[in-house]
C-alpha positions as CSV (number, residue, x, y, z in Angstrom):
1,X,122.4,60.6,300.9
2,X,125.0,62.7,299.4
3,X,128.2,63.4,301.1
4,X,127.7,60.3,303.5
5,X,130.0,57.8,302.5
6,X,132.9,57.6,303.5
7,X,134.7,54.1,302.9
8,X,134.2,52.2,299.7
9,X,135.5,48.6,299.4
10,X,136.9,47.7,296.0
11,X,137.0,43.8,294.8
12,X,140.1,43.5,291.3
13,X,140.1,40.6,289.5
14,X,143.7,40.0,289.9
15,X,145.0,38.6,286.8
16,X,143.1,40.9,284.7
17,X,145.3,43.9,284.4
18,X,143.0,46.3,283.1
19,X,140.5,45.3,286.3
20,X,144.0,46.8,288.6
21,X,144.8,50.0,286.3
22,X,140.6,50.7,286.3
23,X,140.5,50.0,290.4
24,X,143.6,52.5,290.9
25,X,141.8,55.5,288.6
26,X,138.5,54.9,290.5
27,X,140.7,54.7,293.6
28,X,141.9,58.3,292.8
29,X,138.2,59.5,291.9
30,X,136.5,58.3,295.4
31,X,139.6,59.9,297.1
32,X,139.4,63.0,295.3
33,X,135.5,63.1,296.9
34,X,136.9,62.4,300.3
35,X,136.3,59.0,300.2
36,X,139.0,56.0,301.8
37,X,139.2,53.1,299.2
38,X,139.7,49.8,300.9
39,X,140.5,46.1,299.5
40,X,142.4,42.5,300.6
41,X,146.1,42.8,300.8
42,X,147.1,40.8,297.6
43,X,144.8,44.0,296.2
44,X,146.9,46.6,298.3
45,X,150.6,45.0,296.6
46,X,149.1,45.4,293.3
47,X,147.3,49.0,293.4
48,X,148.3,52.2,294.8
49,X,146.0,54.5,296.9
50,X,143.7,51.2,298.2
51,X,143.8,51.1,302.3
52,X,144.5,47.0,303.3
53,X,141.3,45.4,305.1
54,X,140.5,42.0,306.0
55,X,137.5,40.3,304.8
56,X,136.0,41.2,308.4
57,X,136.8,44.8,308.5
58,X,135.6,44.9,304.8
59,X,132.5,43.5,306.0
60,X,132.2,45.9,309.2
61,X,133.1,49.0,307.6
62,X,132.5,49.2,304.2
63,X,129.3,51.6,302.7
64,X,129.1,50.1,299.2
65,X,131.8,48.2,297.3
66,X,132.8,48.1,294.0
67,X,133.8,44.8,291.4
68,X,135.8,44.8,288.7
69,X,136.1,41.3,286.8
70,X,132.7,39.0,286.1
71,X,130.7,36.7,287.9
72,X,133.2,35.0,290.2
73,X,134.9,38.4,291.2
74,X,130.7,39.3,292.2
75,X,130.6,36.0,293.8
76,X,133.5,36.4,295.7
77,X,132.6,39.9,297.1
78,X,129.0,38.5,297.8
79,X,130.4,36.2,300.2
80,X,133.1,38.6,302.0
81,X,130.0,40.7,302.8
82,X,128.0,37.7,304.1
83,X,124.3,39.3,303.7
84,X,125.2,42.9,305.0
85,X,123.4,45.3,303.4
86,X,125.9,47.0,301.4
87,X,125.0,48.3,297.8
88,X,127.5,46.2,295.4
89,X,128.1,47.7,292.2
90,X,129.7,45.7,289.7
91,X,132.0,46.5,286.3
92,X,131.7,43.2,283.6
93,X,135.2,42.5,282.9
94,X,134.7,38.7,282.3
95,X,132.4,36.8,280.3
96,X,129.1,36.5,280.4
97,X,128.7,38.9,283.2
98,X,125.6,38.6,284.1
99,X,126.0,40.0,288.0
100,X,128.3,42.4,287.0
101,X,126.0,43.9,284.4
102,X,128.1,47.4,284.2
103,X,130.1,48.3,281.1
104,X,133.5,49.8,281.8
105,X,132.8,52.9,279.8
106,X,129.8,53.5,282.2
107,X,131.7,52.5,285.7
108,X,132.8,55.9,286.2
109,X,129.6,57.9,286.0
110,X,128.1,55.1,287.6
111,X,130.9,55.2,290.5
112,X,129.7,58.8,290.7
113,X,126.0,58.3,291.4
114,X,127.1,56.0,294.3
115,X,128.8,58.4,295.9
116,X,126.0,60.6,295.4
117,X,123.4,58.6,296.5
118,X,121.7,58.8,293.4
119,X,121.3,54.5,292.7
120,X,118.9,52.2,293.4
121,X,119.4,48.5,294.3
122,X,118.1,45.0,293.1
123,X,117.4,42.6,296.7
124,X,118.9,38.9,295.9
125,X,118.1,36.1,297.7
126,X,120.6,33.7,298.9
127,X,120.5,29.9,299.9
128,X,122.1,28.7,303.3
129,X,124.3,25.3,302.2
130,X,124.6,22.9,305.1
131,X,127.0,19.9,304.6
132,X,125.9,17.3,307.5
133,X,127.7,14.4,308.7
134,X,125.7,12.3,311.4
135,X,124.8,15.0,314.0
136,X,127.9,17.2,313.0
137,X,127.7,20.2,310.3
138,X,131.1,20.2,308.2
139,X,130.6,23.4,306.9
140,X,127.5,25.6,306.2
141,X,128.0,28.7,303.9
142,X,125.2,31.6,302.2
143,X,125.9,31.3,298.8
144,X,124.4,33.7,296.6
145,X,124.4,31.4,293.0
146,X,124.3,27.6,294.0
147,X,125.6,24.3,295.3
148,X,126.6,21.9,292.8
149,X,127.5,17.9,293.5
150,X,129.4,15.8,291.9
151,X,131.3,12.8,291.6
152,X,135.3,13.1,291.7
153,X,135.5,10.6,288.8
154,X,133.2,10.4,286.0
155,X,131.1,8.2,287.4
156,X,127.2,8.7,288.0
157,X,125.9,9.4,291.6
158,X,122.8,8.0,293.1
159,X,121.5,11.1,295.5
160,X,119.0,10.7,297.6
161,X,116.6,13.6,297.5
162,X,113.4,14.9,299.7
163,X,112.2,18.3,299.4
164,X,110.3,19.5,302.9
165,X,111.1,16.1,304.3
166,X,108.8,14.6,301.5
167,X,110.9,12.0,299.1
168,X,111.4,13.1,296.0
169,X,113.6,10.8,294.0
170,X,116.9,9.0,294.0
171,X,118.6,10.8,290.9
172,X,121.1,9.2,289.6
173,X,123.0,11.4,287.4
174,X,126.3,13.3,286.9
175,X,125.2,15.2,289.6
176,X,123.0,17.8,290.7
177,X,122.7,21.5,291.0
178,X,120.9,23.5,294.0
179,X,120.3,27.3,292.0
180,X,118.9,30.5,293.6
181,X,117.4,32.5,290.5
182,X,120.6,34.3,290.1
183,X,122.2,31.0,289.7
184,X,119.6,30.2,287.2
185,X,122.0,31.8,284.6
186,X,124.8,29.5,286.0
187,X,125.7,26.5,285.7
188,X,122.0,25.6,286.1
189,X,121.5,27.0,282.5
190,X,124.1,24.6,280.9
191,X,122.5,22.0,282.5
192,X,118.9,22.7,280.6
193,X,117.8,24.3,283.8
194,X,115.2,27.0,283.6
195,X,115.9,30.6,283.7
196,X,114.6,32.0,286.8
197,X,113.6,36.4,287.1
198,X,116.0,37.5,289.8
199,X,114.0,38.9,292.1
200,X,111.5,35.2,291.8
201,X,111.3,33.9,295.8
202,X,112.1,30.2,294.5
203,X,115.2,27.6,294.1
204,X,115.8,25.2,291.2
205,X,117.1,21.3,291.9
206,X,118.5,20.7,288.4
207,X,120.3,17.2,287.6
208,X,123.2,16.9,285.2
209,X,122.7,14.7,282.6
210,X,120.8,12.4,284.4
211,X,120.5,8.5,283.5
212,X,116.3,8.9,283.5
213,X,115.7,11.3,281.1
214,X,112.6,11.8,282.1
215,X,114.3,13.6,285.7
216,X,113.6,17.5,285.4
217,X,114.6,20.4,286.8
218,X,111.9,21.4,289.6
219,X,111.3,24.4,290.7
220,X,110.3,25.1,294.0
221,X,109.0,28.0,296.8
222,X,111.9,29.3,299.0
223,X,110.1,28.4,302.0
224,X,110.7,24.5,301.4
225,X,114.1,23.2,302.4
226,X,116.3,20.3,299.7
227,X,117.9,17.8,301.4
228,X,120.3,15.6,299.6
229,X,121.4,12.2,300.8
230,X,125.0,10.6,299.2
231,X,123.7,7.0,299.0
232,X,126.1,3.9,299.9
233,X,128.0,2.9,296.9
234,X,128.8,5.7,295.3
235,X,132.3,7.0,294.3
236,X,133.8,9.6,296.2
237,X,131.8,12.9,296.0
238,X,132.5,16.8,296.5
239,X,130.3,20.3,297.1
240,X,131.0,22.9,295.3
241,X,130.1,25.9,296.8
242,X,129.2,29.0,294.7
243,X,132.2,28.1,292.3
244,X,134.8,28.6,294.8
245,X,134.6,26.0,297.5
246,X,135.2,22.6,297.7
247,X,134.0,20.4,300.6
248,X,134.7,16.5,300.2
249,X,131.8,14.4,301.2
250,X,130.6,10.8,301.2
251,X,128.1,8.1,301.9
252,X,125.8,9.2,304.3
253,X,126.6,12.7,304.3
254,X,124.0,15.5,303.3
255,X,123.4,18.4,301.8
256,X,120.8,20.7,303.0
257,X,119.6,23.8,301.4
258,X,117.0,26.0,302.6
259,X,116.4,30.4,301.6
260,X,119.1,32.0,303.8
261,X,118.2,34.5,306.1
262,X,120.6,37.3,304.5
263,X,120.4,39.2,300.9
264,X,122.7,40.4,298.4
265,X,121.7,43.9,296.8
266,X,123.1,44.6,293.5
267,X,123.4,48.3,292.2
268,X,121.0,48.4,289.3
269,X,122.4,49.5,286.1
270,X,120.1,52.5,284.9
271,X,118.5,52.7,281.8
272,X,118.9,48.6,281.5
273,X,116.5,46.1,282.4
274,X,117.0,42.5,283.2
275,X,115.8,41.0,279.7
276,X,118.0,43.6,277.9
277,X,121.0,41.5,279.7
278,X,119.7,38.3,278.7
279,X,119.4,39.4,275.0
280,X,122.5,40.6,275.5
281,X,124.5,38.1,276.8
282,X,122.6,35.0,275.9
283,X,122.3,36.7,271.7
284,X,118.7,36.1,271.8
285,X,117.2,37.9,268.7
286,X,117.0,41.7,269.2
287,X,113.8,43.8,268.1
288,X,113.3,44.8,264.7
289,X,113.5,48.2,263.8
């Protein structure tokens, strides 16, 4: 509703200069509605009028927040919020961008309508990454794109891997990727992996460049859990989580994966619908006139 907000996170990409002058302007705009603008400290020592927050209070107190950068800048404000339900809008200042779907020109007005209450939002799921050693859990995140493992030498891996405690197959490949349907766009889509709708209740296990070429990306319901076994032998390995973490990991360890319990809910943009992104990031063939 209208004139209920009152704290708005903002999320710069920091090295993009044009993401820090944009976040000060809009900064300026949400204070001239009466609105407090809050971000991380590094955000506070580059851009005036933004109130310092840890990734807790950001979490706690926010009403929406706002991105400016591309995917990883999204990713990163996915996981400060940990599954709140907190609108997220997002301005593409990367690449692809195909979480942040907002043009600049069109962050304003759209900056606007969330303060208004005049939005609507697109539910993601996420996937719960478990990283197990023995009976102890080394780390477990909600990632809201995927968990990819590898080998820290270019070496193939042999992994292990049952889905809903039923064996699969021992890949042995490059490594392997663990996608929600966001992530489908990802990694997981340079990897030959299929692109997944959004809004799809399912996770993609997609090997990379795997020694059987006849191993293919599966795609599965979110109610079934992954479960990846390092095998004995193998070189040293690593998780990556969503991009952005690393967690080492070795023989015997796995790597469970299952629908997490929280979402992420992206502000839609209005007037464009998801294949309109795809054509237009992906420069698939537009209509002819």
């Amino acid at each position: 509703m209208a004139g209920v907000m009152k704290k708005i996170g903002f999320v710069a990409k920091f090295g993009n200069p044009r993401a820090l002058d944009l976040c000060a302007a809009l900064a300026e705009l949400v204070h001239s509605r009466g609105i407090e603008a809050y971000g991380s400290a590094e955000l506070v020592s580059m851009v005036k009028g933004v109130k310092a927050a840890t990734d807790d209070e950001m979490k706690q107190n926010v009403e929406a927040v706002v991105v400016l950068g591309g995917d990883g800048t999204m990713l990163y404000a996915a996981r400060v919020l940990n599954g709140k339900k907190v609108p997220i809008l997002g301005a593409n200042m990367g690449g692809l961008g195909f979480l942040t779907s907002i043009r600049v020109e069109e962050i304003f007005d759209s900056v606007e309508r969330l303060i208004s209450g005049n939005y609507e939002t697109e539910e993601r799921m996420m996937l719960n990454v478990r990283i197990v050693r023995g009976i102890n859990i080394l780390a477990e995140h909600n990632v809201l794109n995927d968990v990819v493992i590898k080998s820290k030498q270019a070496r193939l891996v042999k992994l292990d891997t049952s889905i809903n405690k039923e064996y699969v197959t021992t890949f042995r490949a490059d490594g392997i990727i663990v996608a929600s349907p966001t992530g489908s766009t990802a990694y997981a889509l340079s990897a030959s992996g299929p692109i997944l709708y959004p809004t799809i209740h399912s996770i993609s296990i997609v090997p990379i460049c795997p020694f059987n070429l006849t191993n293919r990306p599966v795609v599965i319901p979110d109610w079934m859990d992954v479960d990846i076994t390092i095998k004995e032998g193998n070189p040293e390995c690593f998780a990556t989580i969503d991009g952005q973490i690393d967690v080492d990991i070795t023989a015997g360890d796995r790597v469970v994966v299952k629908r997490a319990e929280s979402n992420v809910y992206l502000v839609k943009t209005k007037g464009k619908g998801y294949f309109d992104i795809l054509r237009e990031r992906l420069s698939w063939e537009a209509k002819s006139k």
